[in-house]
Residue, then its C-alpha position, 0 to 999 in steps of 0.5 A: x938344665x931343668x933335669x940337672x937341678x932336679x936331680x940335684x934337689x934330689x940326690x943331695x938331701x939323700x946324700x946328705x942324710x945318708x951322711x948325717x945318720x953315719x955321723x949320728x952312729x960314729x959321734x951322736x945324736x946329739x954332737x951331730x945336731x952340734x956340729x951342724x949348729x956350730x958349722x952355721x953359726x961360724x959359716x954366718x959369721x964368715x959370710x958376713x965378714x967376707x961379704x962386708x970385705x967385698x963390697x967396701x973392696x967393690x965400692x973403693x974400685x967404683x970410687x976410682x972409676x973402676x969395675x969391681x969385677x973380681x968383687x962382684x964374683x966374691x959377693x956371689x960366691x959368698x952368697x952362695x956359701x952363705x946358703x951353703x953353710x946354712x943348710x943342714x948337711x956335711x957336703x953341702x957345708x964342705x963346698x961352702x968353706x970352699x967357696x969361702x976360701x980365697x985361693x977356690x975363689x981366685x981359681x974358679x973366677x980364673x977357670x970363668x974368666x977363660x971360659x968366657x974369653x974362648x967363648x967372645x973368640x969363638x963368636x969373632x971368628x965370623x963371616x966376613x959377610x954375616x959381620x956386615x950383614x949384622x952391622x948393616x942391619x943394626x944400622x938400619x935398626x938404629x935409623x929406624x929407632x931415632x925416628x919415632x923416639x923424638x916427641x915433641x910439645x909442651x909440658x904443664x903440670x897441674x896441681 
């Protein structure tokens, strides 16, 4: 993991750069320091629409009583974008707008949402003997936890 994020700091400015200074040559120096102004400010803009979106959508949810789940990852999703679109680069601001979209965010929170259901099946499908091994022990724990939880006395407070 620790590799994969360092290569990732590394190889992305490169690239970014790279871009950046084949930009300069096709449309300017100064059109490019343009565009990249121009992307962050509609990007912040974006962001904080989308983001105030979600989380009066995640509020009326919690209001009825309900998980903001599909909020919740447009919230990250927008943040991410957020940092995105703020960070100077052509690629960098492309996978913002996309994590901006909807129709990326609804796909990508279907792609997770399948992942994590293969996964909850795959860790059910033990022993029946580990299961209840696994369940005598947390019994055991849980006795074990309500013993030394209970104190008992008397509460003063001193001013």
């Amino acid at each position: 993991m620790f590799r994969a994020l360092f290569l990732l700091f590394i190889i992305v400015p490169i690239i970014e750069i790279a871009l950046l200074i084949q930009l300069s040559e096709v449309i300017g120096g100064v059109a490019t320091i343009a565009l990249i102004i121009v992307t962050a400010i509609l990007g912040a803009k974006l962001v904080k629409q989308q983001g105030v979106g979600a989380m009066r959508e995640a509020q009326v949810q919690m209001a009825q009583g309900q998980m903001p789940a599909k909020q919740m990852f447009t919230g990250i999703c927008v943040i991410i974008a957020g940092v995105l679109l703020l960070t100077p680069g052509i690629v960098t601001d492309v996978f913002g707008f996309l994590l901006l979209t909807p129709a990326v965010r609804n796909k990508m929170a279907a792609t997770f949402a399948s992942q994590a259901q293969v996964r909850i099946s795959q860790g059910m499908g033990q022993s029946t003997f580990s299961a209840e091994f696994h369940s005598h022990q947390q019994h055991q724990h849980s006795e074990r936890r309500e013993e030394h939880t209970t104190i008992e006395g008397e509460y003063e407070r001193k001013e």
